[in-house]
C-alpha positions in Angstrom: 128.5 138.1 179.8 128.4 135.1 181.8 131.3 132.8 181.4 133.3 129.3 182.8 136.6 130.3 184.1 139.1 127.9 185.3 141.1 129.8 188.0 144.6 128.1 188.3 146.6 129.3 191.6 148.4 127.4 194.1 148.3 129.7 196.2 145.1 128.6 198.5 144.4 132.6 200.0 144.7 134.1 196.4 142.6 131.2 194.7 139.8 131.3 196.9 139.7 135.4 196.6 139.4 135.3 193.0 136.9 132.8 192.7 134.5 134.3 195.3 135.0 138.1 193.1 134.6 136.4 189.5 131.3 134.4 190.7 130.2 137.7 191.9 130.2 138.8 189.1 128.2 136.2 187.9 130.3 133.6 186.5 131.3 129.8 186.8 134.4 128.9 188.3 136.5 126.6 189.3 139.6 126.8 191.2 142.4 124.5 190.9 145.9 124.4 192.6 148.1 122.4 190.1 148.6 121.8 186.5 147.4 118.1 187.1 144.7 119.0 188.3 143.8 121.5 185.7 144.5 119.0 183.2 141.7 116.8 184.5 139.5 119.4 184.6 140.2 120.4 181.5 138.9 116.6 180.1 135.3 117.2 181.8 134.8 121.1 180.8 135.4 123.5 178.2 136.2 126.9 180.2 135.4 130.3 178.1 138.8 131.5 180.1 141.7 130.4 181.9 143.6 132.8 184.5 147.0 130.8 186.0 149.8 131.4 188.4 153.3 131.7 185.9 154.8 129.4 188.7 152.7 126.5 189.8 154.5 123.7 192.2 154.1 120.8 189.2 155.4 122.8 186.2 155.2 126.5 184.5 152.4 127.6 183.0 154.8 129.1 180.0 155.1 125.5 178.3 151.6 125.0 178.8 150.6 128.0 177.4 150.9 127.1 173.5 148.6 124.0 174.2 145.9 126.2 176.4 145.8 129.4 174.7 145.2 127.3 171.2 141.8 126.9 172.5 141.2 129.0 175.6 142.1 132.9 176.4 144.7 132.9 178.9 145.6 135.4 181.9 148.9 135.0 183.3 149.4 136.0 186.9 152.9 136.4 188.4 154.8 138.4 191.2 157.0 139.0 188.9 155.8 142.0 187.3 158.9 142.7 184.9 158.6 143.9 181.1 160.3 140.5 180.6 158.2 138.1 182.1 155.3 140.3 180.6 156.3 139.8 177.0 157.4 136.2 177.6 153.9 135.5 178.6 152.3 137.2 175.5 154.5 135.5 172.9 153.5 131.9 174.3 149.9 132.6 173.6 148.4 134.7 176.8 145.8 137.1 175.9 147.0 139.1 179.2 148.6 139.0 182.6 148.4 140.4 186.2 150.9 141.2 188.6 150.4 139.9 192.1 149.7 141.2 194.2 146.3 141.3 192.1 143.7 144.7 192.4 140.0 143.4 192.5 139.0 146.2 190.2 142.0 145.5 187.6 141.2 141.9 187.7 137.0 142.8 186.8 138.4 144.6 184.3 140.6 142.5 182.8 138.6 139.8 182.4 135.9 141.9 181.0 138.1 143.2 178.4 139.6 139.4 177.5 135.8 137.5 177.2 134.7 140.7 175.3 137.3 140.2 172.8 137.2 136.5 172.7 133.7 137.5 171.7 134.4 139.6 169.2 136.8 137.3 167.4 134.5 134.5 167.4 131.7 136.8 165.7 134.4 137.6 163.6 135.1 134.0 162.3 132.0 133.4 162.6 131.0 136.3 159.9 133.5 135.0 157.8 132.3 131.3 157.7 129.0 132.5 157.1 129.8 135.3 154.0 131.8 132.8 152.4 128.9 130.1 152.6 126.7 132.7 151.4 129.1 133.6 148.5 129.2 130.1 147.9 125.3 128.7 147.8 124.7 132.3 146.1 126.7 130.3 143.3 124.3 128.1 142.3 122.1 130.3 142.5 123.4 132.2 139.3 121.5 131.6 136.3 117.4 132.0 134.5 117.0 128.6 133.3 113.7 127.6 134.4 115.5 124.1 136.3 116.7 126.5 138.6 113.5 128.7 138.8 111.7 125.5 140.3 115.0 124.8 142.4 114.7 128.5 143.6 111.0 128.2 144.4 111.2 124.9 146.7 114.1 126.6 148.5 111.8 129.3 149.1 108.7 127.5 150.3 110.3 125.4 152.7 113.3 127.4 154.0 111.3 128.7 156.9 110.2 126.1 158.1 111.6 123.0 160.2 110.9 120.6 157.8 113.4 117.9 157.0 114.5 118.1 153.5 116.0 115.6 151.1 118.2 116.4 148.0 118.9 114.6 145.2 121.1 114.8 142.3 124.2 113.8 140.2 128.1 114.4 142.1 129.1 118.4 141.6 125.4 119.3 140.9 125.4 121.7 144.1 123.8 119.9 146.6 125.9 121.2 149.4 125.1 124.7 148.0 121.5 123.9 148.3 121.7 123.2 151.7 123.5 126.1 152.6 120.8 128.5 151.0 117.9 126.7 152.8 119.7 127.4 156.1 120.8 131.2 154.7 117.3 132.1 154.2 115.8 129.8 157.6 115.6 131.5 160.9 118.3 129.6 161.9 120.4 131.8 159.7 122.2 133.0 162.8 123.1 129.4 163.9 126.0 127.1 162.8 125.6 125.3 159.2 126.9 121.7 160.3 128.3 119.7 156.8 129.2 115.9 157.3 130.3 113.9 154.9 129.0 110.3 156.0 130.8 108.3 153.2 134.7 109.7 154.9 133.5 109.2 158.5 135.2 105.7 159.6 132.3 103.3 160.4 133.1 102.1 163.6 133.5 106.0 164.9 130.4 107.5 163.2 128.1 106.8 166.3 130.6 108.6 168.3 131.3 111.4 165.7 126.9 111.8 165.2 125.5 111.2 168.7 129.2 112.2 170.9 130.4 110.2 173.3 130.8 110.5 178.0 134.1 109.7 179.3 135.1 106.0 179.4 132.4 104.2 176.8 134.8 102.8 174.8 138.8 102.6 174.8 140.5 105.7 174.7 137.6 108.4 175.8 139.2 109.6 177.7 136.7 112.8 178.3 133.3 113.5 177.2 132.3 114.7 173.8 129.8 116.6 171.6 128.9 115.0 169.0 128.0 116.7 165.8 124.3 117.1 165.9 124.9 118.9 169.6 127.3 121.2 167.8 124.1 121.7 164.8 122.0 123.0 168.0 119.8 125.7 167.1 120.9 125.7 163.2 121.5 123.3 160.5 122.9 119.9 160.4 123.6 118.5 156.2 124.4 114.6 156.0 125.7 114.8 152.4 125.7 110.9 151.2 123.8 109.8 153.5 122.6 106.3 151.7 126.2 105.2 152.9 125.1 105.5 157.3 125.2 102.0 158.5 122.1 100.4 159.4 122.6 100.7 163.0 123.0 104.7 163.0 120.4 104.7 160.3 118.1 103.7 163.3 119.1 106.1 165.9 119.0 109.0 163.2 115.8 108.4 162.9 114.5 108.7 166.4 116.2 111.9 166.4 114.4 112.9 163.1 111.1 111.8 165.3 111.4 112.7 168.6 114.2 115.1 168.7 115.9 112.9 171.1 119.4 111.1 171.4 121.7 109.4 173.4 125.4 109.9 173.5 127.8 106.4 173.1 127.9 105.4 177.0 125.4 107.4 178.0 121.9 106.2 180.1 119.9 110.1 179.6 118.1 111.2 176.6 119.2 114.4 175.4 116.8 116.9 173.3 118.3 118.3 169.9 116.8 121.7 168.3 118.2 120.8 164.6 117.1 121.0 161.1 118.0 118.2 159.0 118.6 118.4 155.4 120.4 115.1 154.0 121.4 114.8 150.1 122.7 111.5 148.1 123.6 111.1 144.2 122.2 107.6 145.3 118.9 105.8 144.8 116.9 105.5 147.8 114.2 104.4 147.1 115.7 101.2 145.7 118.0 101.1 147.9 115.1 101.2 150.8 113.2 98.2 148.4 116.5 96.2 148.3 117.0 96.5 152.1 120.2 98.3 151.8 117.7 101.8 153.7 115.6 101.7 156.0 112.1 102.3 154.7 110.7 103.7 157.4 113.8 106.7 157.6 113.5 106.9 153.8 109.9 108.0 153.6 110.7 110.0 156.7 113.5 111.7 154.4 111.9 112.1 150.8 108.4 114.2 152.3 110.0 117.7 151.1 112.0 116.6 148.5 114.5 118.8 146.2 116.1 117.7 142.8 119.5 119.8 141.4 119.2 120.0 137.7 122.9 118.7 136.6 124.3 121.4 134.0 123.6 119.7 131.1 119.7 120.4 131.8 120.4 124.2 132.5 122.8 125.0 129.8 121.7 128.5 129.8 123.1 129.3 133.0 126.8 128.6 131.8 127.3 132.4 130.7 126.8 133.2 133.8 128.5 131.1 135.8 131.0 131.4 133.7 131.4 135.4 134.2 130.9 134.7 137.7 133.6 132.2 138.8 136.3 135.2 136.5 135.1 137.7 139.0 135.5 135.8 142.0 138.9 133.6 141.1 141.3 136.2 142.1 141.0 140.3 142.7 144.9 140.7 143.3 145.2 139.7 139.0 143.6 142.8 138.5 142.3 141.6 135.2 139.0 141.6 133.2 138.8 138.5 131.8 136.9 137.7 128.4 135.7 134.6 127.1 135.6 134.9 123.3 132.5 133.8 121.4 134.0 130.0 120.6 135.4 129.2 123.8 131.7 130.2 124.9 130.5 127.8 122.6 132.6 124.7 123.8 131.7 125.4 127.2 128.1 125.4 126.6 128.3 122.2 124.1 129.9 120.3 126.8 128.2 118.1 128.6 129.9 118.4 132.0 129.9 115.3 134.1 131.2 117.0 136.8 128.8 119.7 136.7 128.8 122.7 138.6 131.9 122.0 140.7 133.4 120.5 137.0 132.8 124.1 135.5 134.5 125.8 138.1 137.9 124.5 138.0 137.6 124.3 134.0 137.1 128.2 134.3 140.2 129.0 137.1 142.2 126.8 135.2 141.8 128.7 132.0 142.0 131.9 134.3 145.9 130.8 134.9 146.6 129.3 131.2 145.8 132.9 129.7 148.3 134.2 132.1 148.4 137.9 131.1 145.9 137.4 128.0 142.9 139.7 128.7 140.9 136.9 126.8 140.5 133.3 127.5 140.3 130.9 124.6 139.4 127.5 123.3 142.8 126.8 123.6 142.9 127.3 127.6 140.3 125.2 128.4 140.8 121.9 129.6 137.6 119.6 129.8 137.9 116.8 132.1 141.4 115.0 133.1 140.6 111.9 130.9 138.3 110.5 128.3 137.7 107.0 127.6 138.0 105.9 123.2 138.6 102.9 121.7 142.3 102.2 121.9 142.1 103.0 125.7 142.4 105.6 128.3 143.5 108.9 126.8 144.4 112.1 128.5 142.7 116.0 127.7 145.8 117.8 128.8 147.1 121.0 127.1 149.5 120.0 124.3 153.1 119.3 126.1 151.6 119.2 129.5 152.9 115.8 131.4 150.3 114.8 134.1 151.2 114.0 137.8 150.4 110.7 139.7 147.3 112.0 141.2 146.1 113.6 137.9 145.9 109.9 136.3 144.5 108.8 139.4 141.8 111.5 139.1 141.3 111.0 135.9 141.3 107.2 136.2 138.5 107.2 138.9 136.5 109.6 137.2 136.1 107.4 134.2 134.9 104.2 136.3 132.8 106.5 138.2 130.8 107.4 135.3 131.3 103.7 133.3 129.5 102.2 136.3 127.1 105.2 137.1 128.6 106.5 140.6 128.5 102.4 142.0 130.9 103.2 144.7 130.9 99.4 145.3 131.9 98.1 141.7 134.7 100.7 140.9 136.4 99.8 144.7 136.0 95.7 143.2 137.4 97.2 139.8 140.0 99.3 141.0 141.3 96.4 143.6 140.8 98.6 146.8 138.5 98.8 149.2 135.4 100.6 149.0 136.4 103.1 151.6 139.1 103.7 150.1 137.1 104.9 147.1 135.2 107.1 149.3 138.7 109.1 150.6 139.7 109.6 146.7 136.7 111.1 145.4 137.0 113.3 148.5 140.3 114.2 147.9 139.8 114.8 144.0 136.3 116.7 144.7 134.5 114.1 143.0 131.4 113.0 145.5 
């Protein structure tokens, strides 16, 4: 595999050697003489592998190593080719070393054997990520209402294709999980699966954060940066809440949702971007667009495949088996079969779940603990909500002789402005005294976006 190595040595004869035999064999490289200058370097490029002197005439590499083998394998070279050294070297993060003076045919091969498994680790994590996403869209999947047969279908139809895709629908109704199954079934299945959450990205970074950014364009880059629709390349990049980009991104987003082109902040070249975009927003847009408070021209670019989530309320029928679902999946190492008896059953489905999917979910784990060892899970073990609103006040659904924390009343006590005023980030930030970014961080912290 072809790879960027950063060859640190300060030994002039040595560095050049090893630079000439790892570009032979096809590689990158870049040799540097000091920790400074590596350090530079290391601002501009992203190396696949580092291979540095123990020793260097500015410092030793051994206090570097927890830094550079966080995010690069490392391979240590000494002269001093004791167990000691050798062991030092591996505890503070190297992947391997080599004793000077070094054999061309040990070096080949120890590079080969450190990019192959830097390889297969990343595959590995990458695996991982993309089961887990799987597991999780596969989630809303569950269920034979026929909402989320026509859900089902539309995910189908337009999967394959490149087509941007809009989805709406009410906070915890899945659209994350939507998202995530378009790009499972797409060809870009292979690719990363890029989430942003545009309502917890501060504004006066989100260009930056979106587009990247070259060394020096604003105070403190101090390197160039991908952005996050460079690191969607080839997959799938999901703006959830995406009514709340300012007008001046919503511009830029949309010449990328035209012409595939973007600039990063400070740059003067257009780059290309192979993404798919699929936004989503519990917002409406299209008044939003009528108000001025959307571009028109990016909304109708947005809503032309469009893809409602059902909140549960509409798909009632699909509790039982989300229900039965989320027990199977909450935890293997309890090692028991948990039952729901046939009135618990009947409370969940009479609910009317504001919180929907995601709402239904913790409900179910936290009745999973309340039963403890108790093969069955009752109406008594299910908690619905943190709060409810009644005449006299604000009263909290808590098991009887339960005493709530700080951020339980604050959860509950956003929750119930978020549905008093229908989601209006705005008004409960005015009602609540804070500001409305603020609100934004809370219901991200609670799960309630």
């Amino acid at each position: 595999m072809k790879a960027r190595i950063l060859v640190i040595e300060d030994d002039a004869l040595l560095n050049r050697m090893i630079v000439r035999q790892l570009e032979g064999m096809g590689h990158v490289v870049a040799g540097m003489e000091t920790l400074n200058d590596a350090r530079d370097y290391l601002k501009q490029y992203e190396p696949d592998l580092i291979i540095s002197d123990m020793r260097l005439p500015d410092g030793d590499c051994l206090s570097e190593l927890p830094t550079l083998g966080e995010s690069h394998p490392v391979i240590v070279l000494t002269a001093y080719g004791t167990v000691k050294n050798a062991v030092e070297a591996i505890q503070a993060g190297a992947a391997d070393y080599l004793t000077k003076p070094v054999s061309p045919d040990e070096l080949a091969l120890t590079v080969k054997r450190v990019l192959d498994t830097a390889a297969l680790q990343a595959d590995h994590q990458f695996c991982k990520a993309r089961l887990k996403a799987q597991s999780e869209s596969q989630s809303f999947m569950i269920g034979q209402s026929e909402a989320l047969e026509q859900v089902k279908e539309l995910i189908d139809a337009v999967a394959d294709s490149d087509m941007t895709v809009l989805v709406l629908g009410e906070s915890g109704s899945g659209k994350e999980l939507v998202a995530r199954a378009i790009h499972d079934q797409s060809h870009r299945s292979l690719r990363n699966f890029v989430a942003v959450d545009c309502c917890t990205l501060q504004e006066s970074l989100f260009e930056s954060e979106l587009f990247g950014h070259e060394k020096g364009a604003f105070t403190g880059a101090d390197r160039k940066k991908k952005g996050l629709i460079e690191g969607a390349a080839g997959g799938t990049l999901f703006l959830d809440e995406i009514g709340e980009i300012p007008p001046a991104i919503q511009a830029k987003l949309l010449r990328v949702l035209e012409t595939g082109q973007f600039r990063r902040v400070g740059g003067t070249k257009d780059l290309s971007s192979d993404v798919r975009i699929v936004a989503a927003t519990n917002r409406d847009l299209k008044k939003m667009s009528q108000d001025g408070e959307f571009r028109a021209d990016l909304y109708y670019r947005l809503e032309a495949f469009t893809i409602y989530t059902p909140p549960l309320r509409e798909r009632r029928e699909d509790i039982p088996f989300l229900v039965e679902h989320f027990i199977r999946n909450h935890d293997f190492s309890m090692r028991l079969k948990k039952t729901v008896t046939k009135e618990a059953m009947r409370k969940l489905i009479a609910y009317d779940w504001p919180g929907n999917v995601r709402e239904l979910k913790n409900v179910v784990e936290r009745a999973i603990i309340l039963s403890r060892d108790n093969k069955t899970i009752r109406s008594q073990h299910l908690t619905f909500g943190a709060c409810k609103q009644e005449s006299g006040g604000l009263q909290l659904d808590l098991p009887s002789g339960a005493n709530p924390t700080l951020e339980e009343l604050e959860a509950c006590y956003l929750r119930m402005l978020l549905d008093k005023h229908a989601g209006h980030r705005a008004t409960v930030a005015q009602v609540m005294g804070i500001s409305e970014r603020h609100v934004y961080r809370l219901i991200g912290k609670y799960e309630l976006g």
